[in-house]
TIBADREN-151932 format. One record per residue (C-alpha): residue in one letter; x, y, z. Coordinates in steps of 0.02 Angstrom, whole numbers, plus 50000, padded with zeros to 5 digits. Layout:
BEGIN
+------+-------+-------+-------+
: resn :    px :    py :    pz :
+------+-------+-------+-------+
:    A :     X :     Y :     Z :
...
+------+-------+-------+-------+
# end
This chain:
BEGIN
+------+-------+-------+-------+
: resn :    px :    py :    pz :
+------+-------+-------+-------+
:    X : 54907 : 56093 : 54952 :
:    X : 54874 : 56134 : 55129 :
:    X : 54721 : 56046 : 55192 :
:    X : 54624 : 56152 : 55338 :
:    X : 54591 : 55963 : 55424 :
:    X : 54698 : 55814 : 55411 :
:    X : 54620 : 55642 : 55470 :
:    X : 54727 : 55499 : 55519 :
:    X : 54647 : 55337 : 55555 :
:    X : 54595 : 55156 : 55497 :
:    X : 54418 : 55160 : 55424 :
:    X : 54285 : 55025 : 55426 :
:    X : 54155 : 54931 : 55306 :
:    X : 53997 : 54939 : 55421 :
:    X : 53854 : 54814 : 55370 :
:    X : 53679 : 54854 : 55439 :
:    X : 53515 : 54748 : 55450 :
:    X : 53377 : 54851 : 55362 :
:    X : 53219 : 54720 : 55378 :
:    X : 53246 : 54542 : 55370 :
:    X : 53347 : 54516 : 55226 :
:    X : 53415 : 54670 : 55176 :
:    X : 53584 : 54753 : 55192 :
:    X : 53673 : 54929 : 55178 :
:    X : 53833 : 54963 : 55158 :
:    X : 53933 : 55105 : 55244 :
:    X : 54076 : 55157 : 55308 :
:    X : 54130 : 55229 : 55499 :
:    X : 54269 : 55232 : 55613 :
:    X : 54305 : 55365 : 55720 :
:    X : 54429 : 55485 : 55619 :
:    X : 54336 : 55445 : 55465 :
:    X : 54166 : 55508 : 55542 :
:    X : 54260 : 55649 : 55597 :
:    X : 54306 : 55686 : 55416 :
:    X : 54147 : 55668 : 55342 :
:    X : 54071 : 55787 : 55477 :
:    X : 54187 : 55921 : 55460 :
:    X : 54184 : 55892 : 55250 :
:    X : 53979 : 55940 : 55261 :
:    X : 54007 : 56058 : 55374 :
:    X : 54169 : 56165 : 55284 :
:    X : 54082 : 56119 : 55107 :
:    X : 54263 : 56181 : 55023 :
:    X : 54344 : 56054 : 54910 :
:    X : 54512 : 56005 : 54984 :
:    X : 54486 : 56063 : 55149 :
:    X : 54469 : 55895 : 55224 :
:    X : 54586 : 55748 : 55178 :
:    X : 54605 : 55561 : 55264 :
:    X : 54767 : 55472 : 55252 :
:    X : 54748 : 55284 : 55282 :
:    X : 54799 : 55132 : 55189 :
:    X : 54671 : 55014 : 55114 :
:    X : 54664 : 54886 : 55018 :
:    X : 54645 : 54842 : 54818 :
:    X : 54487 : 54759 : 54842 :
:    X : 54330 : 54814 : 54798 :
:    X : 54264 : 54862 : 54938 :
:    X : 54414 : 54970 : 54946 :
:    X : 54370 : 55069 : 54807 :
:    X : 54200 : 55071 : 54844 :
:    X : 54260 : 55149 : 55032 :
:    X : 54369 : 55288 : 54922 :
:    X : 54250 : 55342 : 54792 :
:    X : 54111 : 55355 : 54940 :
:    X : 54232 : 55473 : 55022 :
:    X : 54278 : 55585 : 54843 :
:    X : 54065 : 55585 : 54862 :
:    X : 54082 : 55688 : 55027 :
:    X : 54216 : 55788 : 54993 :
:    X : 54339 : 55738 : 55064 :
:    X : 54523 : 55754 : 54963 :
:    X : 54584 : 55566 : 54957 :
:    X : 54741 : 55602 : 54878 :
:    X : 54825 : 55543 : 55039 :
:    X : 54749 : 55361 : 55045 :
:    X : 54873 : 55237 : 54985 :
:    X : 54812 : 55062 : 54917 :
:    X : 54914 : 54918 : 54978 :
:    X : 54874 : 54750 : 54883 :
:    X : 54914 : 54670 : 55056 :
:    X : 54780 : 54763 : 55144 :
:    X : 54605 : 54747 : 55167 :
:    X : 54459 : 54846 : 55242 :
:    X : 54395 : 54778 : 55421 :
:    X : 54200 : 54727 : 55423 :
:    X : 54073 : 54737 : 55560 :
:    X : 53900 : 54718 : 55555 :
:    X : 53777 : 54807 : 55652 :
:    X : 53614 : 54738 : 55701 :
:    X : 53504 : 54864 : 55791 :
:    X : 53334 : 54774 : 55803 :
:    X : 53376 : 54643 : 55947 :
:    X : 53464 : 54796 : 56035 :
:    X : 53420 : 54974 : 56077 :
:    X : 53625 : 55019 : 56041 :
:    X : 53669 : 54890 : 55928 :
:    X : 53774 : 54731 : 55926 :
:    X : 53943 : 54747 : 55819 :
:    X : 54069 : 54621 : 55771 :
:    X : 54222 : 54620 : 55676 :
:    X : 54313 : 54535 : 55569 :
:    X : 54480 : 54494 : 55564 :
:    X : 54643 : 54562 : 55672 :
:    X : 54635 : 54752 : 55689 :
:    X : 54815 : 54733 : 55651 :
:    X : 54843 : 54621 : 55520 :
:    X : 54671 : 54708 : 55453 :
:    X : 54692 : 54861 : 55450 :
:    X : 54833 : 54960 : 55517 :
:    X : 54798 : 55069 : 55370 :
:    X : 54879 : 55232 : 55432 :
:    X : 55042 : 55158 : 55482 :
:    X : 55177 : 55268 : 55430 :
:    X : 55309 : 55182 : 55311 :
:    X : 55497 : 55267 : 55321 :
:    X : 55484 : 55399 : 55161 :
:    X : 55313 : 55431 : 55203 :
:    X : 55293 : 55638 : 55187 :
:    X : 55147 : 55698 : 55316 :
:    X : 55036 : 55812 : 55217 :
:    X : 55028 : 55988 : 55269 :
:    X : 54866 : 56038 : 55373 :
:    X : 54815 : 56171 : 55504 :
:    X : 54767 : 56032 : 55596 :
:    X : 54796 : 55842 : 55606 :
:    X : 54657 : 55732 : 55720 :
:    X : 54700 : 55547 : 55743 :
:    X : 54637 : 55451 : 55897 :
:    X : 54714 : 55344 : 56012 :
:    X : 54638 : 55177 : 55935 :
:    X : 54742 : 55250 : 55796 :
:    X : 54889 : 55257 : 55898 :
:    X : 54834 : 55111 : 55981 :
:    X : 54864 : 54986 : 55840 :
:    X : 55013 : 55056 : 55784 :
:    X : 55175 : 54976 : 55824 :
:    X : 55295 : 55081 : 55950 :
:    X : 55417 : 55100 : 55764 :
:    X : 55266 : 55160 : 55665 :
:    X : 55207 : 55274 : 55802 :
:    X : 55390 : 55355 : 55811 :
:    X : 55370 : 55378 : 55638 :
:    X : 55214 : 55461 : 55641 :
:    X : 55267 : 55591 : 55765 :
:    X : 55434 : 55624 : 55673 :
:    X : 55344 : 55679 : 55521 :
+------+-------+-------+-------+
# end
């Protein structure tokens, strides 16, 4: 199938402060947010697909049913028992923007859309991926991605 929008990218569990002991869960990163925006904006079921790698935890499936939920074709996210999802927390009451950490090594993390040899890139009209995204991906995995 021929997606009208293919996002590449690493995708991260986002906890938030709501009140003094209460916490939501959600899930950002910049090519992610990008396909949730353009998923509720085209409203057509298969137009928008990610392709990452997560994890087989289950916060991992928690992160792909979420994105079935907003339409978004997840056919293309692969689950790698070695993998896990990054964390960060937000806090917004002690700062006007927000105060993030993370946890873990993006690389060692994440990585999530690194290209392995065999991988097939799916066919889109178009294909948005960042440069963090090409940022954390070794100069091999990058020379993969661009190959295919």
């Amino acid at each position: 199938m021929k997606h009208g929008l293919l996002a590449i990218g690493e995708v991260m569990a986002e906890i938030r402060t709501e009140g003094d002991e209460e916490f939501a869960l959600g899930f950002a990163g910049d090519s992610y947010n990008t396909a949730v925006y353009a998923a509720r904006e085209i409203r057509v079921p298969g137009a928008v697909a990610y392709l990452t790698r997560v994890g087989s935890e289950p916060l991992s499936a928690v992160f792909v049913k979420q994105a079935a939920d907003e339409g978004i074709d997840v056919s293309h996210v692969a689950v790698d028992p070695d993998r896990h999802i990054g964390i960060y927390s937000v806090s917004t009451e002690r700062m006007a923007n927000g105060a993030f950490t993370t946890g873990g090594q993006s690389r060692r993390r994440g990585g999530c859309s690194r290209p392995r040899d065999g991988d097939v890139m799916p066919d889109a009209d178009i294909i948005y991926l960042s440069g963090i995204t090409l940022a954390i991906l070794t100069s091999a995995a990058r020379r993969r991605l661009v190959r295919s």
